[in-house]
N, C-alpha and C positions, 0 to 999 in steps of 0.2 A: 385250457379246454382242448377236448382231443379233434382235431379235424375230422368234420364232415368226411365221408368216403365217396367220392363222386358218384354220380348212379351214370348207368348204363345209357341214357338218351340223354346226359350233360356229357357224355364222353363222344357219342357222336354227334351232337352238335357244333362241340367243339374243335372235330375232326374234320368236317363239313365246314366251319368257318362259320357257324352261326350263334348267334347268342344264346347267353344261358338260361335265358326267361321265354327263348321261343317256343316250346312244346306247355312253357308256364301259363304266357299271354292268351292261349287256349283252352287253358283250362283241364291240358289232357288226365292229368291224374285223377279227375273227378268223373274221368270217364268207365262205365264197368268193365272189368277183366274181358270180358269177350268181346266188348266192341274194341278195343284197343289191340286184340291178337286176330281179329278182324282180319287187319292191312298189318303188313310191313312195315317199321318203322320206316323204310326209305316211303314207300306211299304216303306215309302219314304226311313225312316233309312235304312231297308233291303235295297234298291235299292241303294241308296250313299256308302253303308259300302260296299258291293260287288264290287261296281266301284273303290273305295278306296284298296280293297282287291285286287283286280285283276292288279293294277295299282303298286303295291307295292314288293318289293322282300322282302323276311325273309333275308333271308344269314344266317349270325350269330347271327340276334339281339334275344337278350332274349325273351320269352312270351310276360313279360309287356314290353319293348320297341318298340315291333311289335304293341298291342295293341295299341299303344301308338301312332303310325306313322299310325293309323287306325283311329285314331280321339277321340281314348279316354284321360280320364283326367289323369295325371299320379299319384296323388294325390287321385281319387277317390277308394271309394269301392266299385264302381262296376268292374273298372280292378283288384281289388285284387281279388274279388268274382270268376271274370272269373279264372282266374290264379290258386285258389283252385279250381275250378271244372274240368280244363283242367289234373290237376293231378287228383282228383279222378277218372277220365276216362280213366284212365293211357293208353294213347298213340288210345283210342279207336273209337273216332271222332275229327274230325279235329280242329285245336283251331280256324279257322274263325266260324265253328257250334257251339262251345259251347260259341262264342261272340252273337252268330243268336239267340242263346234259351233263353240267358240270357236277351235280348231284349225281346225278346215272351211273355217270366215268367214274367217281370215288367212291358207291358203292362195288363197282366194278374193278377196278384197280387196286384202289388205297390197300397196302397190306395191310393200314388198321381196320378196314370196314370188310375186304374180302377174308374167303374161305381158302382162296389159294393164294401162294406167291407169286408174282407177275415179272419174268426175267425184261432186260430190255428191247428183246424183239421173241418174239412166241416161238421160234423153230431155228433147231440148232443149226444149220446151214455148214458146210464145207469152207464157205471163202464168207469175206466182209467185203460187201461194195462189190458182188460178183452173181453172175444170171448162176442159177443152178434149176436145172429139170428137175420135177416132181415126178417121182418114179413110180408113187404108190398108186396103185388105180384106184381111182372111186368110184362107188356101184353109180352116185347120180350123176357120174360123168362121162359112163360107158361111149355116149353118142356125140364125149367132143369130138372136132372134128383137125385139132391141134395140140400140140404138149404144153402145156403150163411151166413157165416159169415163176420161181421164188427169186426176190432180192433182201439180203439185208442191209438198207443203205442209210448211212451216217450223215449226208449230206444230201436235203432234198433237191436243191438247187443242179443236183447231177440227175436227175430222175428223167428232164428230156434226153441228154445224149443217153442214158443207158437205153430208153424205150426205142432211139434209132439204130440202138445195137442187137435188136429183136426183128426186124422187119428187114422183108424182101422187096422192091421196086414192085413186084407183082402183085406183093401181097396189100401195100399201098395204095395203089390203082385199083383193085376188086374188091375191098375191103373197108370198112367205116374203121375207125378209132375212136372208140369211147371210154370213159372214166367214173368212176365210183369211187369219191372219200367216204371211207368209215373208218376203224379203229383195228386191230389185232384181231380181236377175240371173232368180231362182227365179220370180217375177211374172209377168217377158216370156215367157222359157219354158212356162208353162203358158199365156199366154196366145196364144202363138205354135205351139206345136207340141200341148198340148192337158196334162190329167191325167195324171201315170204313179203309178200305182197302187205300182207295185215300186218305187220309191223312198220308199216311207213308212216310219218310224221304227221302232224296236224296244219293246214292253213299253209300250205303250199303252192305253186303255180299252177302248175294242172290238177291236183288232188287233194282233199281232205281225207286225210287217214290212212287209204288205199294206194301206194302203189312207191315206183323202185326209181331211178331217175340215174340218168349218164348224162356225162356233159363232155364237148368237144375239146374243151380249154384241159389239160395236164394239172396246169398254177390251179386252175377255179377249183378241182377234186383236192388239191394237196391245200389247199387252204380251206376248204369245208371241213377235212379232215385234222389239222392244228386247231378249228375254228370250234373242234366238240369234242375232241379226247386228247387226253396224256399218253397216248398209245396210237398214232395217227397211222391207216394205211391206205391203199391207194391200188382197187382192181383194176385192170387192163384189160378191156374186151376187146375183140376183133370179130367184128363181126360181117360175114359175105352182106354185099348192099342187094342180093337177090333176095336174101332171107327178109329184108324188109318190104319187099312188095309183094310175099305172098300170106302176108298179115294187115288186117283192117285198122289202117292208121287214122289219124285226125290231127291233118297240117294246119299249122298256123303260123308258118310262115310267110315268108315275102310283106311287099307292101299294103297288098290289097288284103291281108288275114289282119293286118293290124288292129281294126275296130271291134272284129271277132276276138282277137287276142286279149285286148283289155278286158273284155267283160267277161271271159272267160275266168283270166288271173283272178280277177276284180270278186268272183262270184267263191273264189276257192279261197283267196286269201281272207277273207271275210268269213268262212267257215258255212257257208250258205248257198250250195249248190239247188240251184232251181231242179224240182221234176222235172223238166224239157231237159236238161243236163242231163240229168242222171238217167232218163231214159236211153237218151243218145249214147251215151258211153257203154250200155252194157252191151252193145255191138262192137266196142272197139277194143282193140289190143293195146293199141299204144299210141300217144298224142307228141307230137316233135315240136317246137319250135322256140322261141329265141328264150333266153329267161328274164325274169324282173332284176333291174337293177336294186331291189331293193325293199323290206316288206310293206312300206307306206303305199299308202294307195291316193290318187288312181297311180295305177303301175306305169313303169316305164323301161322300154325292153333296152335290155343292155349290147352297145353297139359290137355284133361278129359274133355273137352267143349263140349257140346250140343246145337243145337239149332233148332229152326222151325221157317221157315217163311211161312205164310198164303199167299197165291196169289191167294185162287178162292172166292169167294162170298158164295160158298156155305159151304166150309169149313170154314170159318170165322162164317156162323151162326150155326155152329156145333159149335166151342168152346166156342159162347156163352152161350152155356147151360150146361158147363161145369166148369162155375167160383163157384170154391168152398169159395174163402175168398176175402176181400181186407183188407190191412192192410195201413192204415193211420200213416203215421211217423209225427213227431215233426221236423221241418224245422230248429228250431233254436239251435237243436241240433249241436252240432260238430261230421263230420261224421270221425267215428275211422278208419285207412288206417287199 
């Protein structure tokens, strides 16, 4: 008997790491030709895997055993993949997100599932493990107010001494240092066409849906960044501490913001921003304060943490002109806990 020929959504299931009965367990083929060219296969996964999720209790089962009653393979690498990344996150986004990203990044990446080939860092650079100027101007960058540096670096663990190899005593002193993990592709994009606001994440600290986020800690960005792509990188803003007082912030820092802080978290991790919320923020730029150690609730602010989330349009094109580096990791590094 001649073999079956694999169909097209057994071939990316199996690329994804997911069973070959999952698009079955659904029932998709009984679905009509235009509901199914509707979405994306990659949405459609989104859309089965949250039904599946939602349908599912954890209890007690392990990471990969949940993953596993989710439709992945038990045997593949990509539930091992998830399962290292759910730990480098240490407890920081929920392990169905970091199964959501991991889908994202192999649509994004995998040369079996993209349209283009993906070298091991996006831009061809002069030197390895070396600052180079970016020469080329960009129109949304006309009003930096400093030169961007490119790194291509092999070893994350060298990422603080090169970022002290960028900075002046003055520039230290008059000047914040903040951080963005995202991936290659997501880097040049911001760097290139600017902040979008509408593409941020769901059931976050300060925000459902809306908004852009720096953090104080180097480690905490380059570990968000291992913790969601096969392509990790890592923006460098610097931004004057003047530029942040002539924008409408909402602190929730110190000790006395605490109570305020929790139920703040409390109300965005939960996906349930109150009217009184959301009224109060469309006056605000940007909200600062410590981050949750974690997505369990009630939260609990992680000790020396900083952070900023962007929630106005306008302040988002202010820290676009503030990216002082981006630093390109090597993916097929192993990331050191």
């Amino acid at each position: 008997m001649a073999k079956r020929e694999e169909t097209i959504i057994e071939r990316i299931c199996s690329t994804v790491g997911l069973n070959e009965s999952f698009f079955q367990d659904f029932d998709f083929d009984s679905f009509p030709k235009d509901i199914q060219e509707h979405q994306t296969i990659e949405q459609w996964i989104y859309i089965f895997l949250y039904q599946k999720y939602q349908e599912t209790t954890r209890g007690l089962l392990s990471e990969a055993e949940w993953l596993t009653s989710l439709g992945f393979r038990q045997d593949s690498i990509a539930l091992k993949t998830i399962c290292t990344r759910i730990d480098i996150l240490q407890g920081h986004i929920e392990p169905f997100e970091c199964a959501k990203y991991f889908i994202q990044d192999e649509f994004k990446y995998n040369v079996l599932l993209s349209e283009t080939s993906h070298p091991r860092f996006p831009m061809n650079l002069p030197h390895l493990n070396k600052w180079c100027i970016l020469s080329k101007e960009i129109q949304s960058r006309e009003n930096a107010t400093q030169p961007c540096f490119l790194i291509n670096l092999e070893k994350h663990e060298a990422s603080e001494s090169k970022i002290s190899q960028l900075l002046t005593p003055n520039e230290t002193e008059n000047r914040i240092l903040l951080f963005h993990g995202t991936d290659h592709k997501s880097a040049l994009d911001i760097f290139d066409e600017g902040i979008d606001l509408y593409s941020g994440s769901q059931k976050r600290d300060f925000s459902d849906g809306n908004g852009f986020y720096l953090v104080n800690e180097l480690n905490c960005a380059i570990r968000m960044a291992f913790g969601k792509t096969s392509k990790p990188a890592v923006l460098v803003y610097q931004i004057p501490k003047t530029i942040l007082t002539k924008f409408a912030k909402y602190s929730l820092c110190g000790k006395e913001k605490e109570t305020e802080w929790k139920a703040i978290v409390s109300q965005c991790r939960e996906g349930r921003q109150k009217r009184k919320l959301r009224k109060f923020l469309e006056n605000i730029d940007f909200i600062e304060g410590p981050m949750a150690n974690s997505y369990e609730l009630p939260p609990v602010a992680k000790k020396g943490s900083y952070q900023i989330c962007a929630i106005s349009d306008d302040f988002g094109e202010e820290l676009d002109n503030h990216i002082r580096a981006i630093i390109f990791l090597d993916g097929m590094q192993t990331f050191s806990m």
